[in-house]
Steps between C-alpha positions, in 0.01 A plus 500: 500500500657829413548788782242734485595868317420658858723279661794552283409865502557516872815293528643769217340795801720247754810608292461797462417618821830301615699692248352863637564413874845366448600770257571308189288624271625862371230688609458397846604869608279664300288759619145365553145582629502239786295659773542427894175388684276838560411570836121497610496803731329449847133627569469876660365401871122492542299562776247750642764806528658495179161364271370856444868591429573222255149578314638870431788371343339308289285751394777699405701230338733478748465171600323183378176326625564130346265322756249592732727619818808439311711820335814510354704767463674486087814424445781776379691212359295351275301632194104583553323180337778270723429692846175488443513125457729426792250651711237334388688175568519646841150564529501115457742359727309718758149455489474140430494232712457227312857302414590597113800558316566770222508365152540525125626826402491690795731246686718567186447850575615437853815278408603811298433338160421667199159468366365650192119697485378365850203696621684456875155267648633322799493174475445246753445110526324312778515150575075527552281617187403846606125634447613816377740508203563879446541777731607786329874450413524213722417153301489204691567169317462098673764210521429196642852450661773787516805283574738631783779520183295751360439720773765787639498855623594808446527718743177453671302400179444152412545418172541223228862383418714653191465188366110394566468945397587429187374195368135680664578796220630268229131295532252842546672781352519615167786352278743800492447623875602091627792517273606826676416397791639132497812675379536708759435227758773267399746773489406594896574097570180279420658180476403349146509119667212590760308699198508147283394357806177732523421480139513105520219547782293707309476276170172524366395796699371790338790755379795282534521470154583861484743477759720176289479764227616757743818331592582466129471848432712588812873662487609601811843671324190735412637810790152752488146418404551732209739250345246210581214654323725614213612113442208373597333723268693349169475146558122569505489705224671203327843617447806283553589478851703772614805499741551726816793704616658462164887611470593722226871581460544892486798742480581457900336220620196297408143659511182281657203513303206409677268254237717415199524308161881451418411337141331811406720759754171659666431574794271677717552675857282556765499862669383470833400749767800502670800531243450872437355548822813633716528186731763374245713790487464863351225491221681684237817269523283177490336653205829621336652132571155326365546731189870397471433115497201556278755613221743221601233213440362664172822511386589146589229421229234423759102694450337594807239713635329551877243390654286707781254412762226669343569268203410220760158622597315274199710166469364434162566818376859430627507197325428686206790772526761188541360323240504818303895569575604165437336495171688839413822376602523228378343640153770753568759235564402307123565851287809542647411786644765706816314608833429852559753648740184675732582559865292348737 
């Protein structure tokens, strides 16, 4: 009997992993978007001295009112649409007493994984089938069993394991946010052994033919969710498979293109929040350096544009720009025809 493609897909997610952690392969020191574990900030105290206090707030914006008697106060770290889930998942831990642990995306939310057009519902599973199934953004979903190996904590928050986190998304969420997310997850340590082990459990269960087909479409060299969606986006669209963190050999040093197809020399790059932002260094000298290795690669013989996040928003209408620039270059490529030296 042959090995299943999912199988074989995560042995290859095995070796790579090994190679990142070790520091074989090339790129293990590459910047990435890896994110630490958010913190779920504490509930404001609640009683009959500070209620009318608390409800001012509120009013004002000041605070949050997540649950009846529980307010949060937002967090400075973290952008508006993630405070304002971390306190809802706060208003949760709080108010109910009923044993549950946080699931699906939001526990991939809460191991710091990247996710890709989550509304930010809080999701929870019980071990009992609850009567109510929706509560606002908290969404309450039933296992029979919720073995001890897939229960942990963080912080105060119980929540599913990396590995049981993922292989949840790879079975219920859409196709491009559980490759994102599945990504992300092995890179922060899911162990690919226990995730075969889940998937073999859940044979014949609704979604886990998604999730084989997840695993296949997997690379965790892949270092930001823009690069995931950007690869992700040309197998769909048919094209031949590209590679990630592709070397190109440039006057001082060899240039890293993001999503690459050596046989045609294209390639496309993913501009992300953060490389202009000023947390890398001054803006204007990250531009002036982008601009710089821009010319080198074109002039290595290689065609390659950017990609933004806004470009992300529709996935099929990114699948239809990649399609659309590999069909150019590699047009470009049969006339014969040089690159255009245009700075990034």
């Amino acid at each position: 009997m042959s090995t299943p493609p999912h199988v074989l897909a995560l042995r290859r997610i095995a070796r790579q992993l090994h190679a990142l952690k070790i520091g074989e392969a090339v790129h293990a020191q590459f910047l990435s978007a890896d994110n630490a574990p958010p913190a779920v900030p504490p509930a404001l105290p609640y009683d009959k001295t500070t209620r009318p206090l608390l409800a001012g707030a509120a009013q004002a914006d000041e605070v949050l009112r997540v649950r009846r008697g529980v307010y949060v106060a937002p967090s400075m770290s973290e952008r508006e649409f993630d405070s304002h889930f971390l306190a809802h998942v706060r208003g949760v831990v709080d108010a109910l007493d009923t044993e549950f642990w946080v699931c699906g995306t939001a526990a991939a939310r809460l191991h710091g994984l990247w996710t890709y057009r989550d509304p930010g519902l809080v999701h929870i599973v019980q071990t009992y089938n609850p009567p109510i199934r929706s509560e606002g953004r908290l969404k309450r979903h039933w296992s029979k069993t919720l073995p001890a190996r897939d229960r942990t904590m963080i912080g105060d928050v119980p929540v599913t394991t990396l590995e049981r986190t993922i292989v949840d998304v790879a079975c219920n969420a859409s196709l491009a946010c559980a490759v994102v997310t599945v990504t992300a997850g092995f890179r922060a340590g899911a162990d690919p052994a226990v995730v075969a082990q889940l998937l073999d459990e859940r044979a014949g269960t609704r979604g886990v033919v998604q999730a084989r087909r997840v695993m296949e479409l997997c690379d965790p060299d892949c270092a930001s969710p823009g690069e995931v969606l950007v690869r992700l986006a040309a197998i769909l669209a048919g094209l031949p498979e590209p590679r990630v963190q592709v070397p190109v050999e440039i006057s001082g040093g060899t240039a890293w293109l993001d999503v690459g197809w050596p046989a045609i020399k294209a390639g496309l790059e993913f501009d992300g929040a953060v490389k202009f932002s000023g947390l890398l260094g001054d803006p204007l000298i990250a531009r002036h350096r982008q601009a710089s290795r821009a010319v080198g690669v074109e002039r290595a013989g290689w065609h390659v544009e950017n990609v933004v996040w806004d470009e992300t928003v529709e996935f099929q209408a990114l699948q239809d720009r990649v399609g659309a620039f590999y069909r150019r270059a590699a047009a470009r490529l049969s006339l014969g025809l040089e690159p255009s030296l245009q700075p990034a």
